[in-house]
C-alpha positions in Angstrom: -10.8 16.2 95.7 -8.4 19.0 95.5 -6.2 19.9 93.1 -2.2 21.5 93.3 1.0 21.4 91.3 4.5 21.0 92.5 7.6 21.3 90.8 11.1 20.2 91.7 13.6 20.7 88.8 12.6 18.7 85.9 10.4 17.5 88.0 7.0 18.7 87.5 3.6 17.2 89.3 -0.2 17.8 89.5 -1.6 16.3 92.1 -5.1 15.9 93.0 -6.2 14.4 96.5 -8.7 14.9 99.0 -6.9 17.3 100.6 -3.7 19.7 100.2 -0.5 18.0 100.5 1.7 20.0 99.1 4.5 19.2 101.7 4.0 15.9 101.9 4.4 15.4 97.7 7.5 17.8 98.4 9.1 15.6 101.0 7.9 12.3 98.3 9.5 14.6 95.4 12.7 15.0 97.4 13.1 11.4 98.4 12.7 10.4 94.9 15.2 13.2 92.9 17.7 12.5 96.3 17.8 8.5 95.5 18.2 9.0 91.7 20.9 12.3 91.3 22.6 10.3 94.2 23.2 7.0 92.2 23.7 8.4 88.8 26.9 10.9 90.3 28.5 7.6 90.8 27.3 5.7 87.9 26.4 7.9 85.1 26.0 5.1 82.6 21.9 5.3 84.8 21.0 8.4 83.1 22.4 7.9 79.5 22.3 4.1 79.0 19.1 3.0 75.9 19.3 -0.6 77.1 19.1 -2.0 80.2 21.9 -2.0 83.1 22.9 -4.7 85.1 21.1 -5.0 88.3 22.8 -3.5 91.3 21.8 -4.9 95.0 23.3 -1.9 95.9 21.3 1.0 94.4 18.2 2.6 96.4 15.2 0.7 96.1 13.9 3.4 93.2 16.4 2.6 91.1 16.3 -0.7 91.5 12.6 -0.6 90.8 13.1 0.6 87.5 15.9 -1.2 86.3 13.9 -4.5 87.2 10.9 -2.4 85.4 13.0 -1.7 82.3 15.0 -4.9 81.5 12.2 -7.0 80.0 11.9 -4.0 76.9 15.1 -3.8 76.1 15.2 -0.4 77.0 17.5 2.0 79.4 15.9 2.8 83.3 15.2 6.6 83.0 12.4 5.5 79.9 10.3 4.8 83.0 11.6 7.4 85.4 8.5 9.8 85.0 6.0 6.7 86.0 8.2 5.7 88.7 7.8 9.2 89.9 4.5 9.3 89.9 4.3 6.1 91.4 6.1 6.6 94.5 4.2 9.8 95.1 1.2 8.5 94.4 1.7 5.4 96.6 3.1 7.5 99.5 0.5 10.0 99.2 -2.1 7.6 100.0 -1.3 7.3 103.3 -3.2 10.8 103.7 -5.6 10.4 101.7 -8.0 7.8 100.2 -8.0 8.9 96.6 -4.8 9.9 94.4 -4.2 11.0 91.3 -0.9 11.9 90.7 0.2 13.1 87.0 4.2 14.0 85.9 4.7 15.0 82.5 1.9 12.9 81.1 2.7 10.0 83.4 -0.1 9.2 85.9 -1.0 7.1 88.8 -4.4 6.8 90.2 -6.3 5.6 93.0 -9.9 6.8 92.8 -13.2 5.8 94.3 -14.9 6.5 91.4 -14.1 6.2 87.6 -12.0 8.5 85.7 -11.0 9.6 82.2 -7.8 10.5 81.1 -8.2 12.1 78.3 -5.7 11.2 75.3 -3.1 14.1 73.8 -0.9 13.0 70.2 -0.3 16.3 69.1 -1.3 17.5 65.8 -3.3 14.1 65.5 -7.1 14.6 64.2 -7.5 12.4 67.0 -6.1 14.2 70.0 -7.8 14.8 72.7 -11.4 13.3 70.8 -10.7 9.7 73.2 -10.4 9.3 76.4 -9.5 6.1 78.4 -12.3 5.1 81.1 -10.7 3.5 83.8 -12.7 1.9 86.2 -12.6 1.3 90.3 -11.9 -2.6 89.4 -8.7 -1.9 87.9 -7.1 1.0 90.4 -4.5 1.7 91.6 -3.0 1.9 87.8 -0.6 3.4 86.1 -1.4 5.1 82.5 1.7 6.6 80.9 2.8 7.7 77.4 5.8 8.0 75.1 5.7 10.1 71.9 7.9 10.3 68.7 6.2 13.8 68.0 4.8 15.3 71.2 7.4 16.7 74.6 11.1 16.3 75.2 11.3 12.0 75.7 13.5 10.4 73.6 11.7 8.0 71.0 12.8 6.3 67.9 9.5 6.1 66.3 6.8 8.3 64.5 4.0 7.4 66.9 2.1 10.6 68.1 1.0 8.5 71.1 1.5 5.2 72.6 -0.7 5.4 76.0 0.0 1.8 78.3 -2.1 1.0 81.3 -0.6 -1.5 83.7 -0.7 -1.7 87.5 2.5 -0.3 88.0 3.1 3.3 86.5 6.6 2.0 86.4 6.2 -0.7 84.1 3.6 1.1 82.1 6.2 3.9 81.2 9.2 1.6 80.0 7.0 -0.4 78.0 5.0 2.8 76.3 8.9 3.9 74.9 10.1 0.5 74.2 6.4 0.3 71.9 6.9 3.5 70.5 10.6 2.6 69.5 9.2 -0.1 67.2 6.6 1.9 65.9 8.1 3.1 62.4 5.6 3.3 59.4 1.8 3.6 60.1 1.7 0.0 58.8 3.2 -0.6 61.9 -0.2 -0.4 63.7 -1.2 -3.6 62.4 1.4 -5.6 64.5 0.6 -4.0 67.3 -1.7 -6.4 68.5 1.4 -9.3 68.2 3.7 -6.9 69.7 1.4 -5.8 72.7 1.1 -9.6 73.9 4.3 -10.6 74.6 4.8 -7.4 77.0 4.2 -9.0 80.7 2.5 -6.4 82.7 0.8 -4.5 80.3 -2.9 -5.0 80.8 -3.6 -3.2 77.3 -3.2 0.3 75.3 -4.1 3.0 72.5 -1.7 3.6 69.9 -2.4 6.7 67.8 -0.5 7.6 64.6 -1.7 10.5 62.8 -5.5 9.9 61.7 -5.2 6.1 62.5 -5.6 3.9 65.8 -5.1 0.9 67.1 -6.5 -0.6 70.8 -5.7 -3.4 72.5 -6.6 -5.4 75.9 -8.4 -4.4 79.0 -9.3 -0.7 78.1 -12.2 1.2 77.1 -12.1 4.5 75.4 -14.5 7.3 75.6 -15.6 10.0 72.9 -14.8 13.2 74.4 -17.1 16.4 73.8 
């Protein structure tokens, strides 16, 4: 596999795939930014909104993905706009090639032949970047994605340094990785996170990291990291 970046506005990828596509995930960049700037000049309530909007039959089939993605949290549709990035990339992108892995901002999708590791980041954890999640050819294509009340520019209401979510559909798996780490408020927190974790549909499981303590649920397997 071979590895590029490309960068559209906020909008910034690293792809890797069994052959350049630059173009191709420029065109897939474009038709994503072009559906979303579109919708939100005529409803701007899209881009500011915390809890979920009202679904329109009207909007482009992106945004309509993640405000279907978003209402079950409780949360507004950009918390999973970096996942449904990456997903739509990813997803087109495999019409080229065989194997994707497609990563915006900390949000991935991947379709591999082979298992990966994505390696963990939380900051100024002890624990950053000492896990990483194994995911294996069984559970591909997936979507890992992560919200942080420490670590980048997303807006969370928590203290979490990480909350990583694996499901399916990078889409989901963002939206419910901020709606987590907006309940996460006290390190004691990470003791209901098991309760929590179960009644998100979607989710096949996660890591939660806050400062030197973490908590794992579901169908994931972490890795020590040398």
């Amino acid at each position: 596999m071979v590895s590029f970046g490309v960068t559209v506005k906020e909008t910034d990828l690293w792809v890797s795939a069994c052959r350049h596509l630059e173009k191709e995930t420029l065109d897939l960049v474009l038709d994503c930014r072009v559906q979303l700037e579109d919708y939100a000049r005529s409803h701007p309530a899209f881009l500011t909104s915390l809890s979920p909007l009202e679904m329109d039959p009207y909007a482009p089939p992106l945004v309509q993905e993640m405000m279907q993605a978003t209402r079950p949290f409780g949360v507004g549709p950009m918390a999973s706009v970096a996942g449904a990035i990456a997903q739509h990339v990813g997803k087109g992108l495999l019409k080229f090639s065989g194997q994707v892995i497609v990563e915006n901002g900390g949000d991935i999708f991947l379709q591999a032949d082979h298992p990966v590791t994505v390696s963990i980041f939380a900051g100024s954890s002890p624990l950053s970047e000492r896990f990483g999640l194994l995911i294996h050819v069984r559970q591909m294509p997936l979507g890992v994605c992560s919200s942080s009340g420490s670590v980048g520019h997303s807006l969370s209401m928590g203290i979490s340094d990480v909350v990583c979510m694996v499901s399916p559909s990078a889409t989901v798996a963002d939206a419910a990785a901020t709606a987590l780490g907006n309940r996460i408020k006290e390190k004691a927190d990470l003791q209901r996170i098991g309760s929590w974790a179960k009644a998100m549909e979607g989710i096949l499981g996660g890591v939660v990291i806050v400062k030197n303590s973490m908590a794992t649920w579901g169908d994931v397997e972490l890795v020590e990291l040398v």
